[in-house]
Every structure is written in C-alpha cells, then in structure tokens.
mmJSON file of the N, C-alpha and C atoms, coordinates in Angstrom:
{"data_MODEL":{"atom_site":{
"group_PDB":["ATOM","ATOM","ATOM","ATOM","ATOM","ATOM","ATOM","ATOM","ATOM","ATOM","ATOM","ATOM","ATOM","ATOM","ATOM","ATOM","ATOM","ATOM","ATOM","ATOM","ATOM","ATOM","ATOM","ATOM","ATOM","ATOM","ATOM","ATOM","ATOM","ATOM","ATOM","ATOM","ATOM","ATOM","ATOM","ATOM","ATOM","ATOM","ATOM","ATOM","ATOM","ATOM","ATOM","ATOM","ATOM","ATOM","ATOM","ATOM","ATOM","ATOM","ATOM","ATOM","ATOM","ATOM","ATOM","ATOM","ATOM","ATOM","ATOM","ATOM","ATOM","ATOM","ATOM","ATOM","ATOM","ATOM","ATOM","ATOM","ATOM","ATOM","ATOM","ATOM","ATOM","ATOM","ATOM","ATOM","ATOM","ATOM","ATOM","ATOM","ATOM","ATOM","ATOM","ATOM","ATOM","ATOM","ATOM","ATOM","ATOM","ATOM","ATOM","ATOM","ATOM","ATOM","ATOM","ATOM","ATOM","ATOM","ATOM","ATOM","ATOM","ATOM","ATOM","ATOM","ATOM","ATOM","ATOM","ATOM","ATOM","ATOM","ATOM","ATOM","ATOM","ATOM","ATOM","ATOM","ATOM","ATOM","ATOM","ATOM","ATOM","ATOM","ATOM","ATOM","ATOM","ATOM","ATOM","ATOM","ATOM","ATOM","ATOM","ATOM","ATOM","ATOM","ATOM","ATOM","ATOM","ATOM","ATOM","ATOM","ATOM","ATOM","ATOM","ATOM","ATOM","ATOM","ATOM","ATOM","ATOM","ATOM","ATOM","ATOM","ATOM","ATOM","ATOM","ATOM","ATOM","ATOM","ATOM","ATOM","ATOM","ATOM","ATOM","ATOM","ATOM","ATOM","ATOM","ATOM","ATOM","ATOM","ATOM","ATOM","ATOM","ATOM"],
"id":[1,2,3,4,5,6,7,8,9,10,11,12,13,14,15,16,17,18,19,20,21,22,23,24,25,26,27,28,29,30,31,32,33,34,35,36,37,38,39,40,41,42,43,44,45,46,47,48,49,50,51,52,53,54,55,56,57,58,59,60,61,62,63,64,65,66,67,68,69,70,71,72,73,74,75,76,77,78,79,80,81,82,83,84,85,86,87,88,89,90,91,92,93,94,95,96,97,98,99,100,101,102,103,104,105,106,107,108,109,110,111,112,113,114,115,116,117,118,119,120,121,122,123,124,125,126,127,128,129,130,131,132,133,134,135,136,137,138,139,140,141,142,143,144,145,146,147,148,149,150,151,152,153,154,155,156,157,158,159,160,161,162,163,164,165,166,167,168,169,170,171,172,173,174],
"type_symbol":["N","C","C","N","C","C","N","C","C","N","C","C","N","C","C","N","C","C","N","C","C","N","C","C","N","C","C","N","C","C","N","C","C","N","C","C","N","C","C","N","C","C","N","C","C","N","C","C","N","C","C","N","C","C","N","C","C","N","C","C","N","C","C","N","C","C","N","C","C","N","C","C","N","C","C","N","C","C","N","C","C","N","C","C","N","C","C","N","C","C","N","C","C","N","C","C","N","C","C","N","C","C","N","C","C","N","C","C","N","C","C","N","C","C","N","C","C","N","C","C","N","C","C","N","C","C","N","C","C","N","C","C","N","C","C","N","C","C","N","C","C","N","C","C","N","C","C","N","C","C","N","C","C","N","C","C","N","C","C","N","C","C","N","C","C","N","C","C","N","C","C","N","C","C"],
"label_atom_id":["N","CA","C","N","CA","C","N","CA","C","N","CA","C","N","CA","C","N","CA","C","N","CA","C","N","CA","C","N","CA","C","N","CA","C","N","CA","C","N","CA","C","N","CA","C","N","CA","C","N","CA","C","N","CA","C","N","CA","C","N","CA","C","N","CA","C","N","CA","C","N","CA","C","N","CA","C","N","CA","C","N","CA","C","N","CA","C","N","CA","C","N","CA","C","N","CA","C","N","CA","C","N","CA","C","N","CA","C","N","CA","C","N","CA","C","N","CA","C","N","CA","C","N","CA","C","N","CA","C","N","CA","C","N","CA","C","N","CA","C","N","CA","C","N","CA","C","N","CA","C","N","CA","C","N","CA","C","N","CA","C","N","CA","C","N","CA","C","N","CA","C","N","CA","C","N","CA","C","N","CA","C","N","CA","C","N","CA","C","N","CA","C","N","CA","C","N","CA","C","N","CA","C"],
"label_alt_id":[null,null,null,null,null,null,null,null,null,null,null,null,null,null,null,null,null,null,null,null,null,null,null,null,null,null,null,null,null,null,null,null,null,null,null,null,null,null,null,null,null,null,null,null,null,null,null,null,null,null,null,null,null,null,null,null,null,null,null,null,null,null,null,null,null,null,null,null,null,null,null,null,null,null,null,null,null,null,null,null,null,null,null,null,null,null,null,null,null,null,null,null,null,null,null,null,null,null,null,null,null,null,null,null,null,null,null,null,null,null,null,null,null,null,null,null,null,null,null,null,null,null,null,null,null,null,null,null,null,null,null,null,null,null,null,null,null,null,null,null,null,null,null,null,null,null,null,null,null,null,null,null,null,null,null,null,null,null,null,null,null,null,null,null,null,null,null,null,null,null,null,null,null,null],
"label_comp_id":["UNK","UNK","UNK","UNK","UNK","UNK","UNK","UNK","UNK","UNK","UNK","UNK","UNK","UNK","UNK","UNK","UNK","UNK","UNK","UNK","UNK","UNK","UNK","UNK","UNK","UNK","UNK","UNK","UNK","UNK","UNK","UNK","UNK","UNK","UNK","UNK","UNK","UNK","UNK","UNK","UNK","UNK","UNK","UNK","UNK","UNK","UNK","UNK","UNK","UNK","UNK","UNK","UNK","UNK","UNK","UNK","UNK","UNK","UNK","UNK","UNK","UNK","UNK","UNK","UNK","UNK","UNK","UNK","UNK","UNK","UNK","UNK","UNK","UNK","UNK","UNK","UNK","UNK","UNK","UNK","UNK","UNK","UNK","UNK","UNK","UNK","UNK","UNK","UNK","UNK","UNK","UNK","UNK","UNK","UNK","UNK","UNK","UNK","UNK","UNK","UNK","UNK","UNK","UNK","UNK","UNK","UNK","UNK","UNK","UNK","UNK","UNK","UNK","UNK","UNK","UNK","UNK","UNK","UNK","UNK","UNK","UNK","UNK","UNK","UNK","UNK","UNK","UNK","UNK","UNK","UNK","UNK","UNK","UNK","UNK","UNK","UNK","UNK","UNK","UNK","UNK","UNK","UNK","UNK","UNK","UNK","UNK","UNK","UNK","UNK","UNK","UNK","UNK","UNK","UNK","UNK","UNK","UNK","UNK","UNK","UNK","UNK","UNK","UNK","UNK","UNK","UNK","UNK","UNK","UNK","UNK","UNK","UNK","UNK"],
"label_asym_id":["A","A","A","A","A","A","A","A","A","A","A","A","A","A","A","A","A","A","A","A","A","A","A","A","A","A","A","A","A","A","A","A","A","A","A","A","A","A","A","A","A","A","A","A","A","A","A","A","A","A","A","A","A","A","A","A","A","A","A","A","A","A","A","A","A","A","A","A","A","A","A","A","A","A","A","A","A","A","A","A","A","A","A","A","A","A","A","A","A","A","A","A","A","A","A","A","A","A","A","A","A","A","A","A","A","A","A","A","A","A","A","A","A","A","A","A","A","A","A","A","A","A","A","A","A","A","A","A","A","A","A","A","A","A","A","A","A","A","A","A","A","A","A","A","A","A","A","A","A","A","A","A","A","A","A","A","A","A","A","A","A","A","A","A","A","A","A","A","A","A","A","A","A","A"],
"label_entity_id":["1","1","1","1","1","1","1","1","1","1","1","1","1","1","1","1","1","1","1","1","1","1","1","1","1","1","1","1","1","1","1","1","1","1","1","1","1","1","1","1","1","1","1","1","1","1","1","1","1","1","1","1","1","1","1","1","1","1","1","1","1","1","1","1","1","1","1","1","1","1","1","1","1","1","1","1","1","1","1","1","1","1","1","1","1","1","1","1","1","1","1","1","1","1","1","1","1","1","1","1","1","1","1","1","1","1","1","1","1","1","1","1","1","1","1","1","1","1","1","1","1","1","1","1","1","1","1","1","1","1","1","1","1","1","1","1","1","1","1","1","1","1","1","1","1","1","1","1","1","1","1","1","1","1","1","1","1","1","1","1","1","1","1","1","1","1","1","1","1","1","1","1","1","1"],
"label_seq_id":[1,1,1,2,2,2,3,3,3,4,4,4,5,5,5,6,6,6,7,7,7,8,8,8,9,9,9,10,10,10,11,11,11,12,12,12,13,13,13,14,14,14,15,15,15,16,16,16,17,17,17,18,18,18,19,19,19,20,20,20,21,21,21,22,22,22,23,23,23,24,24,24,25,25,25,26,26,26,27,27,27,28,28,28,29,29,29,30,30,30,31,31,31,32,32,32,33,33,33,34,34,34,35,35,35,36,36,36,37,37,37,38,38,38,39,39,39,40,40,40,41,41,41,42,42,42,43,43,43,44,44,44,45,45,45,46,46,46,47,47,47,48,48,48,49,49,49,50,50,50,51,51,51,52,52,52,53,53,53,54,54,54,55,55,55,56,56,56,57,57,57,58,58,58],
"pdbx_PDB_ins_code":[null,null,null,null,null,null,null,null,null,null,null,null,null,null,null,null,null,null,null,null,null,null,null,null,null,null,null,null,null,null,null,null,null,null,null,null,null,null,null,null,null,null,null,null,null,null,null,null,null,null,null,null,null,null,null,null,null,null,null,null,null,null,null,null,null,null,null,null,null,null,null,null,null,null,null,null,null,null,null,null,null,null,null,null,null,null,null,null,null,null,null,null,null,null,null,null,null,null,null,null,null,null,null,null,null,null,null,null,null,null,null,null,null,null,null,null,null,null,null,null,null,null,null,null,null,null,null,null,null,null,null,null,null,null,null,null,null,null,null,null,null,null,null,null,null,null,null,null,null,null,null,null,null,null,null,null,null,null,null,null,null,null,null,null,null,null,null,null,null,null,null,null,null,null],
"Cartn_x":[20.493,19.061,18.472,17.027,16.573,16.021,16.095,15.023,13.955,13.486,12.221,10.576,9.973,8.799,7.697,6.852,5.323,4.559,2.945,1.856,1.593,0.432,0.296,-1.576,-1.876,-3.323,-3.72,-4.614,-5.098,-6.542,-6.791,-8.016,-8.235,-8.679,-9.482,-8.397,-7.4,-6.244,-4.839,-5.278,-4.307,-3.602,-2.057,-1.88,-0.551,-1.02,-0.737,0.854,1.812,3.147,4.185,4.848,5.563,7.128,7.389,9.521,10.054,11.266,11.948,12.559,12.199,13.129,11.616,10.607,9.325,8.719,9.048,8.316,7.057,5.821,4.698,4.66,4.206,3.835,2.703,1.91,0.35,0.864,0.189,0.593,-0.804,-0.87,-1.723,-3.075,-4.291,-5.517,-6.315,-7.639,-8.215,-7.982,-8.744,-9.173,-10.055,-10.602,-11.905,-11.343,-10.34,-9.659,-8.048,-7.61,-7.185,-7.257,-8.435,-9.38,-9.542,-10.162,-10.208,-8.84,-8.086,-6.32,-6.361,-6.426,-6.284,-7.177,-8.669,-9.271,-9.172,-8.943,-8.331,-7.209,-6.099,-4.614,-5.022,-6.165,-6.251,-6.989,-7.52,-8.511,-7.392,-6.716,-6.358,-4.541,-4.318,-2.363,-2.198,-3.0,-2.667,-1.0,-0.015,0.876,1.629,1.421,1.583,1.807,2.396,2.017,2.77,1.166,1.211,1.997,2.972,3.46,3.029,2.767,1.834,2.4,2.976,4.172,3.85,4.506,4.065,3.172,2.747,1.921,2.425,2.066,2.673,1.657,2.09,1.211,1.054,-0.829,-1.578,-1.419],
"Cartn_y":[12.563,12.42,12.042,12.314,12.747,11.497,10.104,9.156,9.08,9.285,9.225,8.183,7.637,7.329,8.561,7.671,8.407,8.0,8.505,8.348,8.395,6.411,6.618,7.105,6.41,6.724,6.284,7.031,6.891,6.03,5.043,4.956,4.431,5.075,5.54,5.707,5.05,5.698,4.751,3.868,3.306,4.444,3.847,4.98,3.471,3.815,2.68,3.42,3.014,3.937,3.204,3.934,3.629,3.701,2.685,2.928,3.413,4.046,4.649,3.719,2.021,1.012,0.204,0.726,0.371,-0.172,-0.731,-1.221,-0.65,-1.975,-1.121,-1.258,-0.532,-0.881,-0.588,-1.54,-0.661,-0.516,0.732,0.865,1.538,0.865,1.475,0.803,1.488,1.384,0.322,-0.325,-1.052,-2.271,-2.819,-4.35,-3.757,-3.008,-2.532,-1.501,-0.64,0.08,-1.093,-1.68,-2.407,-3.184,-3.788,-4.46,-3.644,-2.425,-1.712,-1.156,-0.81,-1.172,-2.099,-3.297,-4.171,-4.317,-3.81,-4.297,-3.496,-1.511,-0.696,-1.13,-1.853,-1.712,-3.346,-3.991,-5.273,-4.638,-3.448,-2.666,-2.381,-1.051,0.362,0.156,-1.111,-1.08,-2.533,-3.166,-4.783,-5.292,-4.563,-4.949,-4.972,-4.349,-4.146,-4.816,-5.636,-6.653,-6.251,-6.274,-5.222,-5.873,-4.98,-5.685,-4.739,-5.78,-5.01,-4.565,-3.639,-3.391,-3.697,-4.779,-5.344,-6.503,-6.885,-8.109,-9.288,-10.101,-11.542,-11.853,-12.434,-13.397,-14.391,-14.898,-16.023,-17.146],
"Cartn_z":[-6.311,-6.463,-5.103,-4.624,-3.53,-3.987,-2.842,-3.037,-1.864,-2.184,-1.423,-0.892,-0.34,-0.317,-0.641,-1.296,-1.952,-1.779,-1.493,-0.983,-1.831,-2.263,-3.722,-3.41,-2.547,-2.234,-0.248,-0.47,1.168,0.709,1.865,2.317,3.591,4.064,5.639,6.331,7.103,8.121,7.487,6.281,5.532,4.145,4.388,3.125,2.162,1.07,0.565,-0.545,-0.08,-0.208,-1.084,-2.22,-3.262,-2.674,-1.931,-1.888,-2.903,-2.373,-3.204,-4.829,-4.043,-4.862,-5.613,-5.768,-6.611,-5.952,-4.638,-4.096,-3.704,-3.298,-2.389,-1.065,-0.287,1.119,1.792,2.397,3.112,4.126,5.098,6.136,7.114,7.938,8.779,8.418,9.324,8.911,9.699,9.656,9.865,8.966,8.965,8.707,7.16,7.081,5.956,5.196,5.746,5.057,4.414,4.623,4.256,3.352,2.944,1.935,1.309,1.546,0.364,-0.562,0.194,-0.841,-1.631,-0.953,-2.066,-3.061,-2.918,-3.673,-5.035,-4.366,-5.986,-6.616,-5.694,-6.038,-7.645,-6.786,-7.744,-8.701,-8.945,-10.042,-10.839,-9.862,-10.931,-10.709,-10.241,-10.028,-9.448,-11.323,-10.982,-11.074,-11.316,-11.376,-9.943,-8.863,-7.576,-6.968,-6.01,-5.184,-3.329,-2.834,-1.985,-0.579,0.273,1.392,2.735,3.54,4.955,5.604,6.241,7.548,8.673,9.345,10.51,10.832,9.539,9.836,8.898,9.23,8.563,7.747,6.793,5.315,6.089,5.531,5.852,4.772],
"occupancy":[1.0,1.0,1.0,1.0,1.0,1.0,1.0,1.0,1.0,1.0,1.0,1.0,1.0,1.0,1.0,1.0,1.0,1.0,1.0,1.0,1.0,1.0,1.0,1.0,1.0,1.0,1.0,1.0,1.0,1.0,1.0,1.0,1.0,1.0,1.0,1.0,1.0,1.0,1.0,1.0,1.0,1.0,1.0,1.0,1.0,1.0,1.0,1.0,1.0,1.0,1.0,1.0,1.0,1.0,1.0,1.0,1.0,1.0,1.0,1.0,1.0,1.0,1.0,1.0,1.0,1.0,1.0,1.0,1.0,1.0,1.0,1.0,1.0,1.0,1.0,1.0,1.0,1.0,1.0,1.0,1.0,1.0,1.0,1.0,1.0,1.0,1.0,1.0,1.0,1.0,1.0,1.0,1.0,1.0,1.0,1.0,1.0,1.0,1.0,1.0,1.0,1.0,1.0,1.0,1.0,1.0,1.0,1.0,1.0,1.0,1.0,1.0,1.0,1.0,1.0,1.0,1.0,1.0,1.0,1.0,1.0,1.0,1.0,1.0,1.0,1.0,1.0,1.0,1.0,1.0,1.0,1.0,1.0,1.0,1.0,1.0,1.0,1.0,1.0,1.0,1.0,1.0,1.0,1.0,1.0,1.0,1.0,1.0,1.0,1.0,1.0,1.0,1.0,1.0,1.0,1.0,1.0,1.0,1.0,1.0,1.0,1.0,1.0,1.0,1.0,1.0,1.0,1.0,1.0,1.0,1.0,1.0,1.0,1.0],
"B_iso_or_equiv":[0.0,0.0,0.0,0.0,0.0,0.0,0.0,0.0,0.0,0.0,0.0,0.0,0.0,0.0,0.0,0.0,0.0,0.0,0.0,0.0,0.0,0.0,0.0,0.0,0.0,0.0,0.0,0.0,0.0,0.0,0.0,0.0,0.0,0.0,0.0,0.0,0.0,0.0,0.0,0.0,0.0,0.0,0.0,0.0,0.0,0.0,0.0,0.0,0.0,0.0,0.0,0.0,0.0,0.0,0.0,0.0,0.0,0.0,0.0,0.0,0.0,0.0,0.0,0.0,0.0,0.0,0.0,0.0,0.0,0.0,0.0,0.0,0.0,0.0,0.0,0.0,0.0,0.0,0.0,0.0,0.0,0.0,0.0,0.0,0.0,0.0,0.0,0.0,0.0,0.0,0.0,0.0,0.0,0.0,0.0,0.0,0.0,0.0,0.0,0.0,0.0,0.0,0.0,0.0,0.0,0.0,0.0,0.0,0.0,0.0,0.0,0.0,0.0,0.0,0.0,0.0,0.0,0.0,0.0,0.0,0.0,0.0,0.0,0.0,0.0,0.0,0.0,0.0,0.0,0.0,0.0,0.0,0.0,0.0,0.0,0.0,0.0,0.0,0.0,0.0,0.0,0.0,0.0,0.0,0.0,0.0,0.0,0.0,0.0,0.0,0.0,0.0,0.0,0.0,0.0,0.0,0.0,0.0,0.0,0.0,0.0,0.0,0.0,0.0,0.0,0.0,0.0,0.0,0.0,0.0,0.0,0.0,0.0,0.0],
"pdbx_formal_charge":[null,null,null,null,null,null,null,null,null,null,null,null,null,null,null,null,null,null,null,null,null,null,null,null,null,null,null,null,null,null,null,null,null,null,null,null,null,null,null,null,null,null,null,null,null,null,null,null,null,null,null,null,null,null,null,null,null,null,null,null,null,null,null,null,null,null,null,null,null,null,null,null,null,null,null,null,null,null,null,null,null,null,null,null,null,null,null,null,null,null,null,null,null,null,null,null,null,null,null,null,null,null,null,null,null,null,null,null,null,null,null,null,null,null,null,null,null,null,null,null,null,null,null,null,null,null,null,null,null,null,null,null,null,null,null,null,null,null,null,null,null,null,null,null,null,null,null,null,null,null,null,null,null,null,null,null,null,null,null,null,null,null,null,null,null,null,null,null,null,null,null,null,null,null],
"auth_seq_id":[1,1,1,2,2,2,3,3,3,4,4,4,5,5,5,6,6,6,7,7,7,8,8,8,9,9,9,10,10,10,11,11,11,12,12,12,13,13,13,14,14,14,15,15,15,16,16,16,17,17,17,18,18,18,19,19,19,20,20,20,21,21,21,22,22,22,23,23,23,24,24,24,25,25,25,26,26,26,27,27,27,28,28,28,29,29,29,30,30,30,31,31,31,32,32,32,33,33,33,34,34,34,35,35,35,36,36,36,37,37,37,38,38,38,39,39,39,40,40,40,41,41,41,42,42,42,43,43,43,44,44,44,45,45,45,46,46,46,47,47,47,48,48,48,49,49,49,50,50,50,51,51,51,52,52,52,53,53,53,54,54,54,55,55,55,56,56,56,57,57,57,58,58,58],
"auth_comp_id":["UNK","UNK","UNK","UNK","UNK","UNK","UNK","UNK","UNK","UNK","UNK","UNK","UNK","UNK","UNK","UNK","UNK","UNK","UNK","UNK","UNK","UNK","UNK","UNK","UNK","UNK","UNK","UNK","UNK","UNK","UNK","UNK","UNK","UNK","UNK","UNK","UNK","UNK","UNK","UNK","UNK","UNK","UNK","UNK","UNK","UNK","UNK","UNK","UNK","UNK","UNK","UNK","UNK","UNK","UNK","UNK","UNK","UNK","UNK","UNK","UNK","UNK","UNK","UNK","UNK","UNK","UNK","UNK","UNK","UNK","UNK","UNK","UNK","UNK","UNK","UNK","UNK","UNK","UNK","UNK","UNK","UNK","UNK","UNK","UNK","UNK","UNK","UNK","UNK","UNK","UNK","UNK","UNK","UNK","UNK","UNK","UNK","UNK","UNK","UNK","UNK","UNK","UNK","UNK","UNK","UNK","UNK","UNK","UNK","UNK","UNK","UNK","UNK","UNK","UNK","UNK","UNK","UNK","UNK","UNK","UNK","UNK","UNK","UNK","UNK","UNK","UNK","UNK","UNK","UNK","UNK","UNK","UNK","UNK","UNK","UNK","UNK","UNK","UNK","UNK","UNK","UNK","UNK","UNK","UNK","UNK","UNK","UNK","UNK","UNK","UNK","UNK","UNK","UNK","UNK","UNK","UNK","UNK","UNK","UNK","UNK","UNK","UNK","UNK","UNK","UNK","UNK","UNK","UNK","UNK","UNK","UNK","UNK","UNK"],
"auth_asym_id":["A","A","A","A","A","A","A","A","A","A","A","A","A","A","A","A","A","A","A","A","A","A","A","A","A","A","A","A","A","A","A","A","A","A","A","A","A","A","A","A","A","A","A","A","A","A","A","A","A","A","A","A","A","A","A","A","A","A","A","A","A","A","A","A","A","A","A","A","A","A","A","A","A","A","A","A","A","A","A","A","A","A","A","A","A","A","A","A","A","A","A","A","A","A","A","A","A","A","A","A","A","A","A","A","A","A","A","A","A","A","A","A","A","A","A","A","A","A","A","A","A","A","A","A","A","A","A","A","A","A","A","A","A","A","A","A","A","A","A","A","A","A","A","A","A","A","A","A","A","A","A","A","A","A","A","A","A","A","A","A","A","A","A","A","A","A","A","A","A","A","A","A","A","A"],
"auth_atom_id":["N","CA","C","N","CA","C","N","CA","C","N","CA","C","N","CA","C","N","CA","C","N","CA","C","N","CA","C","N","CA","C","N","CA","C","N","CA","C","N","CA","C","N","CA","C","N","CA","C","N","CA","C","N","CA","C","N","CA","C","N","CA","C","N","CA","C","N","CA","C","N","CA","C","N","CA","C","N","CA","C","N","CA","C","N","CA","C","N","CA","C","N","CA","C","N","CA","C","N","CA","C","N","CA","C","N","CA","C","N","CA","C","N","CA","C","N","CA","C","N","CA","C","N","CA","C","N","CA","C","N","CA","C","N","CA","C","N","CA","C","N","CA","C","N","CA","C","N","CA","C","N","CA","C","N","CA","C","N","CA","C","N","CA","C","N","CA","C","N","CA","C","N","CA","C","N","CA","C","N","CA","C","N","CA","C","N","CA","C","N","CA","C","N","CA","C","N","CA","C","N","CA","C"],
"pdbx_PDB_model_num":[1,1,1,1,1,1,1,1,1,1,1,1,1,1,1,1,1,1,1,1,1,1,1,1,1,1,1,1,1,1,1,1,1,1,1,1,1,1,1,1,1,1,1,1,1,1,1,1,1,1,1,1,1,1,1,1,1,1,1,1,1,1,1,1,1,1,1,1,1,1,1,1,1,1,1,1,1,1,1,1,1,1,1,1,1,1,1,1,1,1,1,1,1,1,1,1,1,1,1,1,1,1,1,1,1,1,1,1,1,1,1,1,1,1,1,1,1,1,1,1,1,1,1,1,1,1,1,1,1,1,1,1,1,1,1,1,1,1,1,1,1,1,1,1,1,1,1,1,1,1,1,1,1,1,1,1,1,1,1,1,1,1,1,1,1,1,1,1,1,1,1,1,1,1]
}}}
C-alpha cells in the first residue's frame, strides 16, 4: 500500500496536509493565512489538532 501525504485544503500559500499516519500538518503561508486554517479546521475538522512545520508552540 502506497502511503502517502494529502492536501486536505489550501488557504492563501498555506496547505493544511493529512500524514500518511492521521496526522495534521500546516505548512507554509502567512500569519492570516494561517489563522484562517485554524479557524475552518476549528469549524469543519474539530477533531484535528493542527501541527506547524517549523515553528514552535506559544
């Protein structure tokens, strides 16, 4: 079986990506495109809990 990453949605130069192992990952983007991930992922994929690539938790 082919495991793969998936592009679950884009917004603005962020693409917010499903690991092969369920995980999520944001990647990329601004500061506003960023926020806006979280703010659908907290709408339409409250079960999610989103991890940033490259940046550290506040």
């Amino acid at each position: 079986m082919l495991r793969t990453r998936r592009v679950v949605a884009l917004f603005g130069q962020a693409r917010l990506m499903r690991e092969a192992d369920g995980r999520f990952q944001l990647e990329g983007g601004n500061r506003h495109d960023r926020l806006a991930a979280i703010e659908w992922s907290s709408m339409f994929l409250p079960e999610a809990v989103l991890a940033q690539r490259g940046r550290m938790s506040r």
